[in-house]
C-alpha positions as CSV (number, residue, x, y, z in Angstrom):
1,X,-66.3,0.0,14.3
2,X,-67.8,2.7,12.2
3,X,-68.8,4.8,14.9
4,X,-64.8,4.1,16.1
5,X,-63.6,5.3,12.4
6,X,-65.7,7.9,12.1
7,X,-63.8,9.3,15.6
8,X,-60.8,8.9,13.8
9,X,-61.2,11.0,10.9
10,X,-63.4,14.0,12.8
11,X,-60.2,13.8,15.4
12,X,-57.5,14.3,12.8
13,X,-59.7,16.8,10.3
14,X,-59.3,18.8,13.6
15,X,-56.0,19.0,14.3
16,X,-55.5,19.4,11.1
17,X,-57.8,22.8,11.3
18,X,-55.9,24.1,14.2
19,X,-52.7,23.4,12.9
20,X,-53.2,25.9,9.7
21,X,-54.9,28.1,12.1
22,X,-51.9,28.5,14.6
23,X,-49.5,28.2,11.4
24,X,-47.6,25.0,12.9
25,X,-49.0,22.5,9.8
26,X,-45.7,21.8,8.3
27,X,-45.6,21.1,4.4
28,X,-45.7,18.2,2.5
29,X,-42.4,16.9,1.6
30,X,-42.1,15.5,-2.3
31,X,-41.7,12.3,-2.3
32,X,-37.8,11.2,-2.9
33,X,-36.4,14.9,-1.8
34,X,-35.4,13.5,1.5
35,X,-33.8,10.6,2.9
36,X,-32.6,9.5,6.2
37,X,-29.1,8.5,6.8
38,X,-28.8,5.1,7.9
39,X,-25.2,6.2,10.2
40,X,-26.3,9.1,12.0
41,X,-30.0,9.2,11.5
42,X,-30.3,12.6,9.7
43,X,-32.5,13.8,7.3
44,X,-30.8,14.7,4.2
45,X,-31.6,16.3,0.4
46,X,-31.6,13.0,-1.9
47,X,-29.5,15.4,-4.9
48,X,-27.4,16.4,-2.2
49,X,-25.8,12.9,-1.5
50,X,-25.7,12.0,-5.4
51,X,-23.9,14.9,-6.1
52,X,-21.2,14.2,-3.0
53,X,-20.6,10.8,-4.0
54,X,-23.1,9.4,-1.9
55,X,-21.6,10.4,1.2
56,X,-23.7,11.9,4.0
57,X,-23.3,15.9,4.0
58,X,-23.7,15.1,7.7
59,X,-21.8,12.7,9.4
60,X,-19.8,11.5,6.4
61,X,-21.5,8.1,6.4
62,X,-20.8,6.3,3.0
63,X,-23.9,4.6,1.6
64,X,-24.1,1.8,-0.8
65,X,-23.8,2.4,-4.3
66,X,-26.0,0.4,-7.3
67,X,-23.1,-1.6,-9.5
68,X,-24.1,0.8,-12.6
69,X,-23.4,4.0,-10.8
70,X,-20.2,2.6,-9.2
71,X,-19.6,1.8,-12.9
72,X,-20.1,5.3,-13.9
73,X,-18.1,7.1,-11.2
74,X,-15.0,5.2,-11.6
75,X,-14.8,5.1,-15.8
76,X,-14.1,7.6,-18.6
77,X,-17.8,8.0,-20.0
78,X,-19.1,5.5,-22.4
79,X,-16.0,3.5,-22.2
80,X,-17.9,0.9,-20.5
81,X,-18.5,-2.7,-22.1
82,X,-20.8,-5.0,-20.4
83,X,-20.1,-8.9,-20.5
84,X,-22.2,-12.0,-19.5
85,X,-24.6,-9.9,-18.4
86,X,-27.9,-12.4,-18.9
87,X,-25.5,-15.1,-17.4
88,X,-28.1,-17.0,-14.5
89,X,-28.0,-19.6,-12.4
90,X,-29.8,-22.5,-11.6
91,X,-31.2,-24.0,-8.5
92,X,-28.5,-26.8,-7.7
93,X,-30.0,-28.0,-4.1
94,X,-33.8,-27.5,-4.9
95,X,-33.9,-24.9,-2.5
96,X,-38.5,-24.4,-2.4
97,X,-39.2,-20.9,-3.2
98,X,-35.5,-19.8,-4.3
99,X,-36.1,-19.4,-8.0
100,X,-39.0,-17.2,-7.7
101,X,-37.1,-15.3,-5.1
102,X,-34.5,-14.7,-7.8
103,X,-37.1,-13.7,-10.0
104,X,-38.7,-10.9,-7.6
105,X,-34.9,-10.1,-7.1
106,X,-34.5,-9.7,-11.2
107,X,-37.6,-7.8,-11.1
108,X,-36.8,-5.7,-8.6
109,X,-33.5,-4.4,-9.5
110,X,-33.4,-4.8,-13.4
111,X,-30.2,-7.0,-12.7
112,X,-29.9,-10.5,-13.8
113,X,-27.3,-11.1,-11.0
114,X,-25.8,-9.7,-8.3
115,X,-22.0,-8.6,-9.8
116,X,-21.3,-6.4,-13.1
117,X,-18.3,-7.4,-15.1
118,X,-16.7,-5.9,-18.3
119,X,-13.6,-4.1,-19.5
120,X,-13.7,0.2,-19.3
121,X,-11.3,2.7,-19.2
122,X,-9.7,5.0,-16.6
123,X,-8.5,8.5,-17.6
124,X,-7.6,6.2,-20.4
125,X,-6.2,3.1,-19.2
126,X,-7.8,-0.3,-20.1
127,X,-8.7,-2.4,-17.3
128,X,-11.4,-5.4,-16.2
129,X,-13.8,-4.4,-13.7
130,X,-15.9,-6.0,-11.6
131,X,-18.3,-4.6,-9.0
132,X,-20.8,-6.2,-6.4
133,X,-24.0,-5.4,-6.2
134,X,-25.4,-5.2,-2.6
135,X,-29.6,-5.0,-3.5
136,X,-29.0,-8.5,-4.9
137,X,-29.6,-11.3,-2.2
138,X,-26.6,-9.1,-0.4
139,X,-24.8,-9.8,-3.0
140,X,-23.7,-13.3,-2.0
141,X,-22.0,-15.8,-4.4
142,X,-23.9,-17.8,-5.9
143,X,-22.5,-20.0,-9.1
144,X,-23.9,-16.9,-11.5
145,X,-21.3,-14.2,-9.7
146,X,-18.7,-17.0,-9.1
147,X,-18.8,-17.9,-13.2
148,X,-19.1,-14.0,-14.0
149,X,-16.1,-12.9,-12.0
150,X,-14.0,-16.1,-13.2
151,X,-14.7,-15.2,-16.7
152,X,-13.6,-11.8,-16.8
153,X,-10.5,-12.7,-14.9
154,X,-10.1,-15.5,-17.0
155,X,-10.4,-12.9,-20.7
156,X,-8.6,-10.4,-18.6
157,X,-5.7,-13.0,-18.3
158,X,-6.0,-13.7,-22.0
159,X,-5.9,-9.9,-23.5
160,X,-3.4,-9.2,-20.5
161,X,-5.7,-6.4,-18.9
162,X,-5.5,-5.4,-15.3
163,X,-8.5,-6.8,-13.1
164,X,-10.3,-4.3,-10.4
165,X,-13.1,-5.8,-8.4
166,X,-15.4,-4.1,-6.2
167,X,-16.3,-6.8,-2.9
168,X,-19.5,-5.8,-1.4
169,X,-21.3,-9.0,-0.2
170,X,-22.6,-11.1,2.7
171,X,-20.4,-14.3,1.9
172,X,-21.5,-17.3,-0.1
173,X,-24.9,-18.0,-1.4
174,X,-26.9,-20.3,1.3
175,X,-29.7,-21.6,-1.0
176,X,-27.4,-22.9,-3.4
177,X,-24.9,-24.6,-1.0
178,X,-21.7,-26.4,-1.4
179,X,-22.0,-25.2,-5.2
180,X,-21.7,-21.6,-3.4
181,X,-18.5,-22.5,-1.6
182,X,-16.8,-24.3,-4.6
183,X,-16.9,-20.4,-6.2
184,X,-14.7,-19.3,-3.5
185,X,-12.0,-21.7,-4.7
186,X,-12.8,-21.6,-8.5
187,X,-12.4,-17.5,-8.3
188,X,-9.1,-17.9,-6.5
189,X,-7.5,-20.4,-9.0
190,X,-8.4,-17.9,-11.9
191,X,-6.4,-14.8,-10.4
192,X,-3.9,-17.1,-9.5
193,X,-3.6,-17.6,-13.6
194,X,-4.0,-13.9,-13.8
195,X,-0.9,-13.6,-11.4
196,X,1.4,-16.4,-12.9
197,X,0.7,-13.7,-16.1
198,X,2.3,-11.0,-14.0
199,X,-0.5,-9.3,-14.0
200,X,-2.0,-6.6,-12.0
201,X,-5.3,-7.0,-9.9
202,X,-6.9,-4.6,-7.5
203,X,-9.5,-5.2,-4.9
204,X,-11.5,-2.1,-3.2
205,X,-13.4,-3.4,-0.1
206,X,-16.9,-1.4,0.6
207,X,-19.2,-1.8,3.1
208,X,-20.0,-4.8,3.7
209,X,-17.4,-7.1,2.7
210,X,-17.9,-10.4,4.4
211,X,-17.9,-14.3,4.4
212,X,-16.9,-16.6,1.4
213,X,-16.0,-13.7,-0.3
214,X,-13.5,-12.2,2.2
215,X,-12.0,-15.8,2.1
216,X,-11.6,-15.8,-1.9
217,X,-11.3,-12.9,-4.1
218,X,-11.4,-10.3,-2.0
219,X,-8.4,-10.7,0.0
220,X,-6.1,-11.7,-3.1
221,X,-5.2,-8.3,-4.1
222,X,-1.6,-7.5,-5.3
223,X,-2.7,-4.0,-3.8
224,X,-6.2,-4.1,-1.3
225,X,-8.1,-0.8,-0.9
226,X,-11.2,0.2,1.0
227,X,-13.7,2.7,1.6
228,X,-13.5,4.7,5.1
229,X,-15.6,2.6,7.6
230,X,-16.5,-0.5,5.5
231,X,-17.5,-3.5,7.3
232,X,-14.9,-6.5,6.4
233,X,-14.2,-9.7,7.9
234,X,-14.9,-13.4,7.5
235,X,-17.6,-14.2,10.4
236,X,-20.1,-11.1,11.0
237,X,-20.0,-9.0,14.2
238,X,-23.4,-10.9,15.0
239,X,-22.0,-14.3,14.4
240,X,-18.7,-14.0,16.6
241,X,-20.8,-11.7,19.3
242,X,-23.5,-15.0,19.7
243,X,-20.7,-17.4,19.5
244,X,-18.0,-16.3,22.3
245,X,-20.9,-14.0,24.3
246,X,-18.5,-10.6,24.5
247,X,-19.4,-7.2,23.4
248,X,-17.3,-6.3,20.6
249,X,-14.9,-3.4,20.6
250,X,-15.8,-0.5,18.9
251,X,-14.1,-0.2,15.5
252,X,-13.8,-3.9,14.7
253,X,-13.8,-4.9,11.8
254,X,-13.7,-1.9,10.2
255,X,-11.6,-0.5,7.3
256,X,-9.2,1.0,9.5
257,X,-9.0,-1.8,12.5
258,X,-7.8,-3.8,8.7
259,X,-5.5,-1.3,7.8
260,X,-3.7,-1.0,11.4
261,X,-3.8,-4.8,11.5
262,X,-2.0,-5.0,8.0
263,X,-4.2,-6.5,5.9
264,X,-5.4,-2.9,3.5
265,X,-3.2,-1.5,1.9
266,X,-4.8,1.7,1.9
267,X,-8.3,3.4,3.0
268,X,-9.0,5.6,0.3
269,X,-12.0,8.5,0.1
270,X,-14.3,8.4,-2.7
271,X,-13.5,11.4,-4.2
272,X,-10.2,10.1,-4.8
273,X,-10.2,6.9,-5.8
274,X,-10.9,7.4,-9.4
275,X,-7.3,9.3,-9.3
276,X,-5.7,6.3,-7.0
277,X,-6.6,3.6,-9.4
278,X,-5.6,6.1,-12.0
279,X,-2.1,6.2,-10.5
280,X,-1.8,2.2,-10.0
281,X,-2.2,1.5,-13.8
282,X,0.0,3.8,-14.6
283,X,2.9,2.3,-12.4
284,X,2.1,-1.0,-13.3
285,X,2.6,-0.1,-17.0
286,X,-1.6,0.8,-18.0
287,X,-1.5,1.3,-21.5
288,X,-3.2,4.8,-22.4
289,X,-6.0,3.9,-25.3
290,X,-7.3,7.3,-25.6
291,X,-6.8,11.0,-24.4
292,X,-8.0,11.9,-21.4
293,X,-7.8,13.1,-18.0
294,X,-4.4,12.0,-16.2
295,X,-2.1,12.6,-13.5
296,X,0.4,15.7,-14.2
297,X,2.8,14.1,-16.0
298,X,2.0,10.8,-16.1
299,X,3.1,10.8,-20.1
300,X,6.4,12.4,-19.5
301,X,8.3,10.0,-18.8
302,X,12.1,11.3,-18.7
303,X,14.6,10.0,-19.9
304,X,17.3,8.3,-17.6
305,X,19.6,11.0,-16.2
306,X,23.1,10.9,-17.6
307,X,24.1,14.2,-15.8
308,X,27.9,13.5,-13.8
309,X,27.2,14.6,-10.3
310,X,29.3,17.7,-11.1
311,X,26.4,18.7,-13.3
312,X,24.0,19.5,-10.5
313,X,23.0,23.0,-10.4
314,X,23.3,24.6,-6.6
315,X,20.3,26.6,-5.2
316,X,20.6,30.3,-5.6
317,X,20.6,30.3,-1.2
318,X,23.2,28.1,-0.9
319,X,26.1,30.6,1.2
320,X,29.6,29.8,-0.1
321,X,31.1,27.7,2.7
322,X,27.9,25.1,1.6
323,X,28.8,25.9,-2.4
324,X,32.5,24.7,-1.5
325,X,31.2,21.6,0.6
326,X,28.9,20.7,-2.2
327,X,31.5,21.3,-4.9
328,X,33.9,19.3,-3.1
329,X,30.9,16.4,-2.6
330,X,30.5,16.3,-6.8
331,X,34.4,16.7,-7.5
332,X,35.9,13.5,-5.1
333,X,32.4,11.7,-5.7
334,X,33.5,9.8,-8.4
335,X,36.4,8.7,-6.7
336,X,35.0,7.9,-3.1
337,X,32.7,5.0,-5.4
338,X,35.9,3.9,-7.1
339,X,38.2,0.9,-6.0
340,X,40.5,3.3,-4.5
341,X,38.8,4.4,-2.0
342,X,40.0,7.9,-0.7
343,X,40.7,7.0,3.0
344,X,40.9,10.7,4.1
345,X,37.9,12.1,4.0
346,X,37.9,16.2,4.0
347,X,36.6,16.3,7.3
348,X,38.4,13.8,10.3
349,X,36.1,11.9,12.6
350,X,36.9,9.4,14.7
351,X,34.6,6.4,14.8
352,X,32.5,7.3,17.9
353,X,31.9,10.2,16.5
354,X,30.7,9.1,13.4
355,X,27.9,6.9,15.4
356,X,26.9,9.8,17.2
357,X,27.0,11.9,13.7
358,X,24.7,9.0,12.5
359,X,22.3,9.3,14.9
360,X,21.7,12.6,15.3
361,X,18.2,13.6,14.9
362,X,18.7,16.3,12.6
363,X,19.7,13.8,9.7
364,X,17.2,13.3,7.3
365,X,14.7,10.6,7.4
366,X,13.8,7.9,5.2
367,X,10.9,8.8,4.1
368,X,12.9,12.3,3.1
369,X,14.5,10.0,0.5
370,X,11.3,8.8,-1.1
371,X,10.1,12.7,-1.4
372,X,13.5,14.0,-2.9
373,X,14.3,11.3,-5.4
374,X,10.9,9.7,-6.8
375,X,7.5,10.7,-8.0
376,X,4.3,9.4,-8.0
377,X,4.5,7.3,-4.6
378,X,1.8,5.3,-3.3
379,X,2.8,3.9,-0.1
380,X,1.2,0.3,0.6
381,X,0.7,-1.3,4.2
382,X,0.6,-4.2,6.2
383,X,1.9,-7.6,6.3
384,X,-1.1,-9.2,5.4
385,X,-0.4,-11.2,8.2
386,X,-0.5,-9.7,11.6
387,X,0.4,-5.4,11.7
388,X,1.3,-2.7,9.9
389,X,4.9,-1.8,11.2
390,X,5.2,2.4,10.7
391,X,9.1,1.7,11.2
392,X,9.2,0.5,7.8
393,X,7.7,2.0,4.8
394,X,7.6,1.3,1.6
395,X,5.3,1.6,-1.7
396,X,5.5,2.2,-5.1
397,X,7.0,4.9,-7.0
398,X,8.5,6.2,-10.3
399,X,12.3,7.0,-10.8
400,X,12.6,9.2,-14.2
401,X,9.4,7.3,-14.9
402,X,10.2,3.9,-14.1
403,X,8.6,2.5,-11.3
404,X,10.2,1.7,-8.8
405,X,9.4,0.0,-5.2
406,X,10.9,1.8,-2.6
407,X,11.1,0.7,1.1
408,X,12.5,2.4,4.0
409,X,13.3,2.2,7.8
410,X,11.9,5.3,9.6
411,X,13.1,6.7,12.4
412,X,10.6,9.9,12.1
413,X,12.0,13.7,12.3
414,X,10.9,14.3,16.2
415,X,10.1,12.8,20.1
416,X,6.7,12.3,18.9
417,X,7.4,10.8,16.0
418,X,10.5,8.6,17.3
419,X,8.3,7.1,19.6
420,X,5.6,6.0,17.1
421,X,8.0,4.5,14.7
422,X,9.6,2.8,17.7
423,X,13.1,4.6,16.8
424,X,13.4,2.6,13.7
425,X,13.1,-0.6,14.9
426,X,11.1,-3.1,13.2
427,X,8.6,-5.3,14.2
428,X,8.8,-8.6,12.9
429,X,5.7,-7.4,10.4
430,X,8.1,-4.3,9.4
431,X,10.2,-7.2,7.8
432,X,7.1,-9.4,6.5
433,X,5.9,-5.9,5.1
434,X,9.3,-5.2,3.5
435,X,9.0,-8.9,2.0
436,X,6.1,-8.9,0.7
437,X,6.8,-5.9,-1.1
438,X,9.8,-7.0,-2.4
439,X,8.1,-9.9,-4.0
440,X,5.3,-8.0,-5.7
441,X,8.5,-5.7,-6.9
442,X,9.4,-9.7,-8.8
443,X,6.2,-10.2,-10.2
444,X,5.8,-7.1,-11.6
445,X,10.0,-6.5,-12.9
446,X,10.3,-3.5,-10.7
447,X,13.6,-2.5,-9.3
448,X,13.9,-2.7,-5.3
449,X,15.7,0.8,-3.8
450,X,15.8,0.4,0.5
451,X,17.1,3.1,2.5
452,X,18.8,1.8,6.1
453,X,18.4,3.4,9.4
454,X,18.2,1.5,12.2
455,X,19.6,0.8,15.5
456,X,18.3,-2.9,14.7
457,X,15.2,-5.4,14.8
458,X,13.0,-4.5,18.3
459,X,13.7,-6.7,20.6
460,X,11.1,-7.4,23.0
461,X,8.1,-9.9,24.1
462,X,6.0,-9.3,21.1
463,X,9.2,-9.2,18.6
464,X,10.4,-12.5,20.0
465,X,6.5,-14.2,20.2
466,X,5.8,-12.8,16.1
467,X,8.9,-14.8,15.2
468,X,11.3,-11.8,15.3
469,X,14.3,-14.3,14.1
470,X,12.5,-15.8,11.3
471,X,11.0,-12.7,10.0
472,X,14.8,-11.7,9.1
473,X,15.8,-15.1,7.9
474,X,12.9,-15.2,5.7
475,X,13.9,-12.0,3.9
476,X,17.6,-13.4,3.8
477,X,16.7,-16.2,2.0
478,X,14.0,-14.8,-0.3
479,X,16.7,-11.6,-1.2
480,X,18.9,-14.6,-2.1
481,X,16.5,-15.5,-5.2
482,X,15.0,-12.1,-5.8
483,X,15.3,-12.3,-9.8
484,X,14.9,-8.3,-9.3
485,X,17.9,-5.6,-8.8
486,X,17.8,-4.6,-5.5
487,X,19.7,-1.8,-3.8
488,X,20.4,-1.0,-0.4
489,X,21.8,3.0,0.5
490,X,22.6,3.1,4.9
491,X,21.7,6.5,5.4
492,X,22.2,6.6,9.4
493,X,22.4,3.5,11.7
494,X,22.9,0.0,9.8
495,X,22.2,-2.1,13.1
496,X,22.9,-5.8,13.1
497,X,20.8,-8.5,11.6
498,X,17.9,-5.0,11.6
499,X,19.8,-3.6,9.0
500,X,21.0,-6.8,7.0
501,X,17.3,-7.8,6.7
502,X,17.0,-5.3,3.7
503,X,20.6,-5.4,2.5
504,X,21.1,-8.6,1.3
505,X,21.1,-7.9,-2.5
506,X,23.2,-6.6,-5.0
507,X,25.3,-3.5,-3.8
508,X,24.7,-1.5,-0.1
509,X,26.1,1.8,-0.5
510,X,26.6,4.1,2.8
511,X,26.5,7.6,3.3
512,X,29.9,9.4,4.5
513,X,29.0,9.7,8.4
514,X,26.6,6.2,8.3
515,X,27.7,2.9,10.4
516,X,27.5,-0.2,9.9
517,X,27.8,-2.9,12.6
518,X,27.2,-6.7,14.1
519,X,26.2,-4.6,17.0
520,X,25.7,-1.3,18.5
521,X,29.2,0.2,20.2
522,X,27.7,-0.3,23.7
523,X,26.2,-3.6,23.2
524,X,29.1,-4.6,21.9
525,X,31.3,-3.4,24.7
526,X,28.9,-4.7,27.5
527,X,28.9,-8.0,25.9
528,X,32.7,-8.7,25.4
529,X,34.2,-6.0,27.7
530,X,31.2,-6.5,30.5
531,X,31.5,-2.5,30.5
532,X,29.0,-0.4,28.3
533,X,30.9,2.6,29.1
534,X,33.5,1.7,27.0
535,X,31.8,2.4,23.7
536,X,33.8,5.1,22.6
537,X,36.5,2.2,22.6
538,X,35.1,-0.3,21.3
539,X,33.4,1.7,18.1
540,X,36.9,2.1,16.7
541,X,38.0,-2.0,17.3
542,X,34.4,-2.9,15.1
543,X,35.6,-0.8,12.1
544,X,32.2,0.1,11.8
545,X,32.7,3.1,9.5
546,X,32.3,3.6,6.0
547,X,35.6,3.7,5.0
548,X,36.1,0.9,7.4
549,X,33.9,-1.5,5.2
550,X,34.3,0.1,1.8
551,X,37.9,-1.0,2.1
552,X,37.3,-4.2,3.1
553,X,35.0,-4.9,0.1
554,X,32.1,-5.2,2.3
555,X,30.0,-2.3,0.5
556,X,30.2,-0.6,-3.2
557,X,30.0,2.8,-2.5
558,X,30.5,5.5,-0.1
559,X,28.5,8.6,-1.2
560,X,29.9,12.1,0.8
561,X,27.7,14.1,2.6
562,X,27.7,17.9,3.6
563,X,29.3,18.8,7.4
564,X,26.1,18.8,9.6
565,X,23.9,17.3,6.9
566,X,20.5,18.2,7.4
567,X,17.1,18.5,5.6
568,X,18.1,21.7,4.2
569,X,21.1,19.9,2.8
570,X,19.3,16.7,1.5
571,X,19.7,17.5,-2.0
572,X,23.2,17.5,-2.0
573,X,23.7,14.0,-1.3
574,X,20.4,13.6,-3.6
575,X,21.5,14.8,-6.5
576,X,24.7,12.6,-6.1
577,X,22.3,9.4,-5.5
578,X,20.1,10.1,-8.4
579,X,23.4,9.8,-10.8
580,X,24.2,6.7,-9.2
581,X,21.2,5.0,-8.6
582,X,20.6,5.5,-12.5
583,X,24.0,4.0,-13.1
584,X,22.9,1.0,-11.1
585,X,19.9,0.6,-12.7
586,X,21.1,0.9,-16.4
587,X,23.7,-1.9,-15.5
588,X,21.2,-4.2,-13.9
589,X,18.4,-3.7,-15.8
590,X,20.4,-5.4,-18.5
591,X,21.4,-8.7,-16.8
592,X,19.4,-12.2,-17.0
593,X,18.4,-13.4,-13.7
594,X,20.7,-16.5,-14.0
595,X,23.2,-13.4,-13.8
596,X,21.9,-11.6,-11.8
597,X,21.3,-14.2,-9.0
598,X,25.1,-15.5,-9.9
599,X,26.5,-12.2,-9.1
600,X,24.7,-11.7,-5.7
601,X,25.6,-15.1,-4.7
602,X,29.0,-14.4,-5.3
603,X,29.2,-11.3,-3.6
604,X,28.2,-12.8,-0.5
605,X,30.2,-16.4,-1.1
606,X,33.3,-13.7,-1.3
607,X,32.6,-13.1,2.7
């Protein structure tokens, strides 16, 4: 054995000689300098990841961050206040060797448990934060984490502070049993107080995000975000690989296959997060506690706009003909909202024409709406359900510093993009979408604003197996009780039961050239008639136009629009809807919901 050792080390003292005399002995590397990447394998310079937000200068891998330096990242420096932080656990099932696992744990990472929780600031705005700490058992939930988060919500509740929780674990806490899983309900019943309170609370998924805690507290976000390529589901790959013996596809589970499958609301990069939660405060009414870094403008909030539509300045490049249009647009505005509606419109059209003026591809989108008349939008997706439905988007935003939830059907502004957002025609999740943003806009008292464009709901298969029918009838009868103003502008195609989904509140206003109908023109020909060619026909018997419907008391207001209105156009029909949609909004605003809901009932009973 000696003589065997004694090889060894004579053996390596050579190479060792050869190598500094053929200069190939590579240097010592300090230890800590480097690290390997555990996505792509690559050796990295340790400062070089802390000072990129622990992102891999390589591949772009994200790796796991310590609760403290999470902490740090995310608040205004020293704003940080620590609660419950000695707050342990026991050993509820006897589990041998569990406690002085904890203890190597403790040891180990200098935390007493595996989640952080206490009240900070961000650029200035109070809020209750929570963040996982992976190194700890995986950061399962134990009774410790399950009591630590449930307090802070539960003080959160009671000084009426929003509540952001980082998820990071591997699910409940095995040694400690059903005691574990009772945390997953007990956590959930204390942001359902926190709700109730109308207030705000904001998960960010990381990598990984799994089990119990997927099931609980993760998932109950009124907005969900996550990190690019964070692991997040209920059963691991490993589990649901063993258990149905197939290969799973690449991407599952991942932040994005959530996001496409509507249940994130948005992926958001590391860098930016700080400035997205930033944003969310703010819109949900954040209270600033000190100076500090903000959004531009976030503390100029305008007054409401009482500028008459004849107020509006015209751009410099506007040629005269347009000056004239839009002069003409301001002057008879006024009096195309009015109860007597001016029936002859500048410019004649006959009804067919006007459907094939509203569908013209040209015509501004609605997500053109959202960009011309509001700031600050943060668009949220999913259904929480099933999809995300990209013919309907919606989100939140700020209207002269209110906020605002704005939702609209898009038809997109080419081929290419038609044919993703399916033409403007939702998905039963584009409705369950539309709905659940709706009633967020309730629990948080913000005005709903939806822009109409659509040929109708899709029918198809999938439509009809997702519950296509109920989808819209839900949204009927939910609009019904919606102790919010909502307001519905058809900028294009109002199509059938498509359409009526998001008009069924307190006033629909159309644009000059829009229609609005039971059914298309041709469907509605082929169906009675049993000859689709007679559209043309048939588009003047539906009365379909907006005159049309403004005279028979079916909508509030017609708002004109510019001869072959465009996106270069937009703001003239812009700058009338920002006078009128403030209107609407003062005299809303100022109604109790038992009038408000009276009001809308009545203007439908009137039908």
């Amino acid at each position: 054995m000696k003589l065997e050792n004694m090889f060894k080390k004579t053996k390596s003292l050579y190479r060792e000689q050869s190598a500094k005399h053929t200069g190939t002995l590579k240097p010592e590397v300090p230890q800590g300098l480097l690290r390997k990447c555990n996505k792509c394998g690559a050796a990295i310079v340790t400062e070089d990841v802390k000072n990129g937000n622990y992102i891999c200068p390589k591949c772009g891998g994200y790796f796991r961050i310590h609760a403290y330096t999470r902490i740090r990242m995310i608040t205004d420096e020293g704003s940080f206040e620590e609660w419950d932080k000695d707050l342990v656990g026991g050993n509820p099932m006897e589990y041998r060797g569990y406690e002085e696992k904890l203890n190597s744990v403790r040891e180990k990472t200098g935390l007493q448990e595996a989640v952080v929780t206490g009240k900070g600031r961000i650029n200035g705005r109070e809020a209750v934060i929570g963040v996982c700490d992976g190194r700890f058992f995986m950061a399962s939930m134990g009774w410790a984490v399950g009591e630590k988060v449930t307090r802070a919500v539960e003080r959160a509740t009671r000084e009426q502070l929003p509540v952001i929780l980082f998820a990071c674990s591997g699910g409940a806490r095995m040694q400690e049993g059903i005691t574990s899983l009772m945390q997953m309900s007990k956590t959930s019943a204390a942001l359902k107080k926190h709700s109730d309170a109308g207030l705000l609370y904001i998960s960010v998924l990381t990598e990984p995000t799994t089990g119990g805690v997927t099931a609980s507290f993760a998932m109950l976000g009124d907005v969900i975000l996550a990190e690019p390529g964070a692991l997040i589901g209920f059963a691991g790959p490993r589990v649901i690989e063993q258990t149905i013996r197939q290969k799973l596809p690449k991407g599952f589970q991942r932040a994005e296959f959530l996001l496409e499958h509507g249940f994130v609301d948005e992926i958001v990069e590391r860098e930016n997060l700080k400035r997205t939660l930033t944003k969310l405060l703010k819109l949900h009414g954040g209270k600033r506690k000190t100076e500090g870094t903000d959004l531009p403008g976030s503390d100029k909030v305008q007054e409401i706009n009482n500028r008459s539509a004849a107020e509006v300045k015209l751009s410099d490049n506007v040629g005269t003909a347009d000056r004239e249009k839009h002069i003409f647009s301001q002057e008879t505005s006024d009096s195309f909202c009015e109860k007597e509606f001016c029936q002859n419109s500048r410019t004649e059209h006959t009804a067919w024409e006007r459907v094939q003026i509203s569908r013209k591809l040209e015509r501004p989108s609605g997500s053109s709406y959202i960009k011309s008349l509001f700031t600050d939008f943060m668009e949220l997706h999913g259904d929480r359900k099933y999809g995300d439905d990209p013919a309907v988007i919606g989100g939140i935003a700020a209207f002269h510093g209110m906020p605002v939830t704005a939702i609209v059907q898009e038809k997109g502004c080419d081929t290419k993009e038609n044919i993703h957002r399916n033409f403007g025609m939702p998905m039963p999740e584009g409705y369950r979408k539309a709905l659940r943003l709706m009633k967020q806009a309730e629990k948080f008292r913000r005005p709903v604003i939806c822009f109409v464009d659509t040929p109708g709901a899709f029918c198809g298969i999938e439509a009809e197996e997702r519950g296509q029918g109920a989808a819209i009838a839900d949204n009927l009868m939910e609009l019904a009780g919606l102790t919010v103003p909502v307001l519905t502008i058809i900028t294009g195609e109002g199509g059938s039961g498509g359409a009526l989904a998001l008009a069924a509140g307190d006033q629909v206003w159309m644009l000059e050239n829009a229609v609005y109908s039971i059914l298309s023109p041709e469907g509605f020909s082929s169906i009675l008639w049993k000859d689709s060619t007679k559209a043309k026909e048939a588009a003047e018997v539906m009365k379909l136009t907006a005159a049309d419907l403004y005279s028979q008391g079916i909508i509030e207001k017609v708002i004109c629009e510019p001869e072959g209105y465009s996106e270069q156009t937009l703001y003239q029909v812009t700058d009338i809807l920002d006078k009128e949609i403030t209107d609407f909004l003062e005299e809303y605003r100022n109604y109790s919901e038992e009038v408000l809901l009276e009001k809308r009932y009545e203007r439908f009973r009137k039908f």
